[in-house]
C-alpha positions in Angstrom: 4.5 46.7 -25.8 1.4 44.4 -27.5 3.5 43.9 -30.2 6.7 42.4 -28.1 3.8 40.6 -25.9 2.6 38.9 -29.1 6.1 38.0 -30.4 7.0 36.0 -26.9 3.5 34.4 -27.2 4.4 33.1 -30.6 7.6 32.1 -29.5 6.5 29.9 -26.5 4.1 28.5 -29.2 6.3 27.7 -30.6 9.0 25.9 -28.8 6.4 24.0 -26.9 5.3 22.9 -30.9 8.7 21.5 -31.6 8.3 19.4 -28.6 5.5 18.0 -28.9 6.2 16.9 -33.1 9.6 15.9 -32.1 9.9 15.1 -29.0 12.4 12.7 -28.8 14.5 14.6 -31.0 13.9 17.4 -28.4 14.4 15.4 -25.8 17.9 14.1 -26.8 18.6 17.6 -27.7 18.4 19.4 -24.8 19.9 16.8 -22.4 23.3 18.6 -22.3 21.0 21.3 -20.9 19.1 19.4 -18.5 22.4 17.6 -17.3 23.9 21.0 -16.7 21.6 22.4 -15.2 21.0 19.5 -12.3 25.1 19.9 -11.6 24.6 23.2 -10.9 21.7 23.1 -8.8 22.5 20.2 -7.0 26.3 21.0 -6.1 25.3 24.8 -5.4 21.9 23.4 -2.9 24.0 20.8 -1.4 26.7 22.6 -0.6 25.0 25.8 0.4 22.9 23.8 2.6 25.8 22.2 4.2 27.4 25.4 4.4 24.4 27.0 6.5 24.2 23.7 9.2 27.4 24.3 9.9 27.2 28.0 10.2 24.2 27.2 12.9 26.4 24.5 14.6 29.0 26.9 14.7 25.9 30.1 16.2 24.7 26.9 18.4 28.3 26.2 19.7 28.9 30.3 20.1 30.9 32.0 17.6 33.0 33.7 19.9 33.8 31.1 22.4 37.5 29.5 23.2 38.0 25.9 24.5 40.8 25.5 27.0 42.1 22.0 27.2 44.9 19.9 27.8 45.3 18.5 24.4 45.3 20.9 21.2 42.4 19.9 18.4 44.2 18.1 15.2 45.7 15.1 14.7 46.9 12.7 12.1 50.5 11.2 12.0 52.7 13.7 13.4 50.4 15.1 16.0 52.5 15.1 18.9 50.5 13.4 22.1 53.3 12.1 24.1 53.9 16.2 24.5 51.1 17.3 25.7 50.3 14.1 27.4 52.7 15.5 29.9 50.5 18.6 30.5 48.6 19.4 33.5 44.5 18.8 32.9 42.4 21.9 33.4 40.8 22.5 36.7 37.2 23.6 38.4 39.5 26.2 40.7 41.2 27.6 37.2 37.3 28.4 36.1 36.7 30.2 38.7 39.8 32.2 38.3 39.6 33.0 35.1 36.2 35.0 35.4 38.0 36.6 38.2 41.2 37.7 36.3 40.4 39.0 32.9 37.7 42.4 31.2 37.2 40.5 27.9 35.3 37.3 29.4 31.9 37.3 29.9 30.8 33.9 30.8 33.1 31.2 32.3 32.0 26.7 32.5 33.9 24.3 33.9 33.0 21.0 31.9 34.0 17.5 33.1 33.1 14.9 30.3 33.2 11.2 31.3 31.8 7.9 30.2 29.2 4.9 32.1 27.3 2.5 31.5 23.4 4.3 31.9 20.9 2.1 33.0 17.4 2.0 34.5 15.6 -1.1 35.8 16.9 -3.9 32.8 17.6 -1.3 29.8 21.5 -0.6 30.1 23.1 1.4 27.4 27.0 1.3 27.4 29.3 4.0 26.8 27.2 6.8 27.4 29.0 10.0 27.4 27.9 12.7 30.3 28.9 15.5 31.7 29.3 17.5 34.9 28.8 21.6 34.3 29.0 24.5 35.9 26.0 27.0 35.6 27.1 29.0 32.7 27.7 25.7 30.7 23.9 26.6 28.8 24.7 30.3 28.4 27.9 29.7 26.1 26.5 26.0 24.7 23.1 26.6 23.4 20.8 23.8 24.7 17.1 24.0 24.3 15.2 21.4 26.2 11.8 19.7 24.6 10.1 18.2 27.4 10.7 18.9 31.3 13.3 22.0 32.3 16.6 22.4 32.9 18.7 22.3 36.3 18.2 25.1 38.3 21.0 27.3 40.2 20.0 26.4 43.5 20.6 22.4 42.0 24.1 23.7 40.5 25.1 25.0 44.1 23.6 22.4 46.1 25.2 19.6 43.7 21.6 18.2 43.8 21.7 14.1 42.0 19.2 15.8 38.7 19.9 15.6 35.0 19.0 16.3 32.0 19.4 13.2 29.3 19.8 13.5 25.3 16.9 12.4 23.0 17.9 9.3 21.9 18.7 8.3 25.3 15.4 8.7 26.3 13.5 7.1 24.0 16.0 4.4 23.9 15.9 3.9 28.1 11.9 4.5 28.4 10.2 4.0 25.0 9.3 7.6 25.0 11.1 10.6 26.1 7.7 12.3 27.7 8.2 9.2 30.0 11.8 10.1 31.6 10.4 13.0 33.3 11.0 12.2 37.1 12.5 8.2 36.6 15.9 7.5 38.6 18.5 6.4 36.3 21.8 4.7 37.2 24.9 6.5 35.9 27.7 4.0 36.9 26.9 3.1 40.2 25.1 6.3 41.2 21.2 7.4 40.6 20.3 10.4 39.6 16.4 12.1 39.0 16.0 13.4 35.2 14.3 16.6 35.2 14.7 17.1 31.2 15.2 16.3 27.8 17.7 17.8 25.4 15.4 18.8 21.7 16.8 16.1 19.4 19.7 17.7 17.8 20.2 15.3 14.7 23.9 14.9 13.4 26.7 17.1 13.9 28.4 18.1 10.5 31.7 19.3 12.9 32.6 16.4 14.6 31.1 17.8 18.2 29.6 16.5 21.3 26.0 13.8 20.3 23.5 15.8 22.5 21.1 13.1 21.2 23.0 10.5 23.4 24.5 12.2 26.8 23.4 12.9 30.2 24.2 16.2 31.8 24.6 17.0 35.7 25.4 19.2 37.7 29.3 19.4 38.3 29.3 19.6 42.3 27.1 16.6 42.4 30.0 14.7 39.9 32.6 15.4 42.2 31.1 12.7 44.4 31.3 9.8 41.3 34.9 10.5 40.6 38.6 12.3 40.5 37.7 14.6 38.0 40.7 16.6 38.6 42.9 14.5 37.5 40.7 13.6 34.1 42.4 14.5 31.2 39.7 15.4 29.0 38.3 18.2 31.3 37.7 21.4 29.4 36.8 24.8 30.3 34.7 27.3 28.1 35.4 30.7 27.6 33.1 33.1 25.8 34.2 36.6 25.2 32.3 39.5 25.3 30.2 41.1 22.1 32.6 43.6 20.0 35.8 41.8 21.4 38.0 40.1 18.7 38.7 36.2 19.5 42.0 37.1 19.1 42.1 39.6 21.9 40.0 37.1 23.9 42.7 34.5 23.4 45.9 36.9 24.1 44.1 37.7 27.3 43.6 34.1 28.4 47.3 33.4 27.6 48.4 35.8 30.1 45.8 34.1 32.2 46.5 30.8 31.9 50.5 31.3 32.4 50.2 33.3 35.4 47.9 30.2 37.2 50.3 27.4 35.9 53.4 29.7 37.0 55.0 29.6 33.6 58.2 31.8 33.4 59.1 33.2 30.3 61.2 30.7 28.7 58.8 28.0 29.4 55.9 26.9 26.7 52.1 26.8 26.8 51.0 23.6 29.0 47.2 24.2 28.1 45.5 24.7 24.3 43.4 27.5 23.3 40.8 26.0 20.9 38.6 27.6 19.4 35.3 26.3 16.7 36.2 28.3 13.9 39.5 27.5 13.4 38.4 24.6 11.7 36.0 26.3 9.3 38.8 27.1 6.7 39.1 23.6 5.8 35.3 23.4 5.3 35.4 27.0 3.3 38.1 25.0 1.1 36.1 21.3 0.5 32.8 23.9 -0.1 34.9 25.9 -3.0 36.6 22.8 -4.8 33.0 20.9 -4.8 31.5 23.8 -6.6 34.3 24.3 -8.6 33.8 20.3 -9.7 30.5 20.9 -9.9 30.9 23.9 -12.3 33.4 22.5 -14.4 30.8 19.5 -15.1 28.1 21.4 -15.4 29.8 24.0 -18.2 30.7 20.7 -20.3 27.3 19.5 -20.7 25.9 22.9 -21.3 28.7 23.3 -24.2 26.8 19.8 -25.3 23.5 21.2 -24.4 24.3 24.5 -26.5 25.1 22.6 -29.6 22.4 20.2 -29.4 19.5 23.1 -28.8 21.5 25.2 -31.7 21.1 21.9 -34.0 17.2 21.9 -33.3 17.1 25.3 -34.3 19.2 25.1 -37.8 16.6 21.9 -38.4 13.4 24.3 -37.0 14.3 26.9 -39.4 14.8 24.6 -42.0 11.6 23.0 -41.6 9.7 26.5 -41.6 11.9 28.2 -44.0 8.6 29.1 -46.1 6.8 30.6 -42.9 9.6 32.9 -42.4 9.6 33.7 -46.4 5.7 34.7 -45.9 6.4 36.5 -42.9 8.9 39.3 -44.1 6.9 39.1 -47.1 4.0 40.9 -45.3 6.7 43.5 -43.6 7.7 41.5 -40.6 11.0 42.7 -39.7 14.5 40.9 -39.5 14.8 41.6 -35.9 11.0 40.2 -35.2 12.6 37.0 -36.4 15.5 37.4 -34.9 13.8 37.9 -31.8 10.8 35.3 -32.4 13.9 32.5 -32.9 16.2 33.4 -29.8 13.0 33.6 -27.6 12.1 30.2 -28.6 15.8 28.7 -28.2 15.8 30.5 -24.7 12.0 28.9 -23.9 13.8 25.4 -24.9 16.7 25.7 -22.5 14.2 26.8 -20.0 12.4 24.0 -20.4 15.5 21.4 -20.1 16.4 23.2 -17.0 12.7 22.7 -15.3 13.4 19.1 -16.5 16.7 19.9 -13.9 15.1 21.1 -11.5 12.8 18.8 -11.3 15.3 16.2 -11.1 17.3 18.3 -8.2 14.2 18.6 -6.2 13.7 15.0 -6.3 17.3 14.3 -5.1 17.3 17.0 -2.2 14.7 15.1 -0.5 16.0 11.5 -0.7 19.6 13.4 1.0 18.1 15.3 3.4 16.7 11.8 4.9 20.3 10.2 4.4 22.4 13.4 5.8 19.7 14.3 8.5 19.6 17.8 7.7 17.6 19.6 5.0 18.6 19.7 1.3 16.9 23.5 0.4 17.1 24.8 -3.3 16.7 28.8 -2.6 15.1 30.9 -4.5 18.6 32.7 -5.8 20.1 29.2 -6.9 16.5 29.2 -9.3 17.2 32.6 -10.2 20.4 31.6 -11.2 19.6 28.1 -13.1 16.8 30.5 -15.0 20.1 33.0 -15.8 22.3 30.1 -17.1 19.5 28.7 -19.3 18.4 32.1 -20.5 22.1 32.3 -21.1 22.8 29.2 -22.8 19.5 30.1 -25.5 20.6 33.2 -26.4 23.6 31.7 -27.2 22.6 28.5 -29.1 20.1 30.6 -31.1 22.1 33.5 -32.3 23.7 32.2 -35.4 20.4 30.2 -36.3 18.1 33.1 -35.5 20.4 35.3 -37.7 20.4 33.6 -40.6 16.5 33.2 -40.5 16.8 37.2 -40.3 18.9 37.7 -43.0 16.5 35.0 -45.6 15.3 36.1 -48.3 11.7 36.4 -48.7 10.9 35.6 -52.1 13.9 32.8 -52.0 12.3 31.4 -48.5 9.1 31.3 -49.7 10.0 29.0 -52.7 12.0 26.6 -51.4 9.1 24.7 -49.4 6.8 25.3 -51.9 
């Protein structure tokens, strides 16, 4: 053991030697290294990070939870709207049924989204999106409110003129969101009392709801502002029970769904089932062919990086040619240099990939203030930069390292001399 301890000293002696003589030459050397290495790292933390805001958009919007609605999710050009503009828009009184009528369910909300202008006093925002909910709205949607509380079930029944407001709304209507506490706001023509304020939420990787910008209330109490049976973008959220499939959540519902809208046999769906995660298979797919890019980058500049470390060790062993002659001429042993020269080559690459690293860490934080989510490089992704450079030495040192092995002592020691 003191022996091997004393060869990886020497080694790390010195590699960090060769950089500081040559440290240009160094430098330019392991560039294909340090190049690699920040592909990897920053394709595998960007992604992986992306990968787990959506995974807590999707926990926040409930894994398990189906959408009904009168228009399917999609689009593009051949998404047919004239046919399900024809359909019928989802009700309060189908709600209601629903938790009624089916074993898999466990929590049923009636959602009623809608548009104003919000104002209070001379602040006016336009185009403010809000809501009217049913009580079990915050049991399937996570929200978590940051300053006041959240509308009570007496409020729900009583369709009492409360809210709770989004973030950005807040700070954007009274300077500071601690302030809307208790203010009456204008939603359209009606007021209202804010009794909360969302958490800021920060941007929504899936294309959902801005919680930052919306006010809530109590659906019994939007019945009063307008029709919202007949609005075509009312939804109702379904979330099954734990242990049941979505599937079986969803074949349940059908039956459901056709029996309330009187549907005979031959007659097709007039309502969409929609569900979060059936868009996640796209992301899965972007996620896999932005590592693969970033892979197929990364291995070309370590093939660079390879040959350039390899190159410093062929001129390294060169240059020391009469230490190694000395050395086996005392009784070190061919794999003692063998090993001495692939720990240093591996302590190079190392170093090139700190360099990396480094350079990765620096970039992380500049996106995690552009994409408003945090850039994290985990302690696997270092385990596996560390792999790839240990990898990467081994490699570029072999051939080197095994010729200083095989030298000939007497022969190595003249030819510096």
């Amino acid at each position: 053991m003191p022996s091997l301890l004393r060869i990886f000293w020497s080694s790390l002696k010195m590699a960090l030697q060769e950089l500081r003589v040559n440290k240009l030459r160094t430098f330019l050397s392991l560039f294909g290294v340090t190049i690699g290495i920040f592909c990897i790292i920053a394709v595998l933390a960007t992604v992986n990070s992306l990968e787990q805001n959506v995974k807590n958009e999707i926990k926040s919007l409930g894994s398990n939870t189906i959408y009904i609605q009168k228009w399917p999710w999609g689009g593009g050009a051949d998404y047919p709207w004239w046919k399900y503009a024809k359909r019928p828009a989802t009700n309060y009184e189908e709600a209601f049924l629903i938790k009624e009528r089916t074993k898999y369910v466990s929590h049923v909300a009636f959602v009623a989204p809608n548009r104003s202008t919000v104002s209070y006093r001379s602040t006016e925002l336009q185009n403010v999106n809000w809501f009217g909910i049913t009580d079990e709205y915050t049991t399937i949607q996570s929200l978590e409110i940051s300053i006041g509380r959240y509308i009570s079930m007496a409020e729900f029944t009583k369709g009492n003129s409360v809210a709770i407001i989004g973030y950005e709304n807040a700070s954007n209507l009274f300077g500071k969101p601690e302030m809307a506490i208790g203010k009456t706001i204008n939603v359209g023509n009606t007021r209202v009392t804010i009794v909360g304020v969302i958490q800021k939420q920060g941007k929504n990787l899936l294309g959902g709801w801005d919680f930052d910008n919306i006010v809530i209330m109590p659906y019994q109490f939007c019945k009063q502002m307008i029709s919202v049976r007949s609005n075509s973008d009312n939804f109702i959220m379904v979330k099954g029970k734990n242990g049941i499939a979505l599937e079986q959540v969803k074949d349940e519902l059908t039956g459901v769904m056709r029996s309330l809208r009187k549907l005979n046999p031959m007659q097709e769906n007039d309502f969409a089932l929609n569900d979060i995660t059936a868009g996640t298979t796209q992301l899965n797919s972007f996620f896999e062919s932005v590592n693969m890019g970033g892979w197929a980058i990364a291995i070309l500049s370590l093939i660079v990086g390879t040959f350039g470390v390899a190159n410093i060790m062929f001129v390294t062993i060169r240059e020391r040619t009469h230490q190694i002659g000395i050395k086996k001429a005392v009784g070190a042993k061919p794999y003692v240099i063998l090993i001495e020269f692939l720990l240093e080559s591996a302590f190079l690459c190392i170093l090139g990939g700190i360099i990396g690293l480094v350079l990765v860490y620096i970039l992380t934080r500049i996106l995690s203030n552009f994409f408003d989510f945090p850039i994290t490089i985990t302690p696997n992704i270092v385990c596996i930069a560390v792999s790839i450079c240990i990898f990467v030495g081994v490699l570029a040192g072999i051939i080197p390292a095994s010729v200083a092995a095989r030298m000939d002592a007497a022969k190595a020691i003249k030819a510096n001399a």
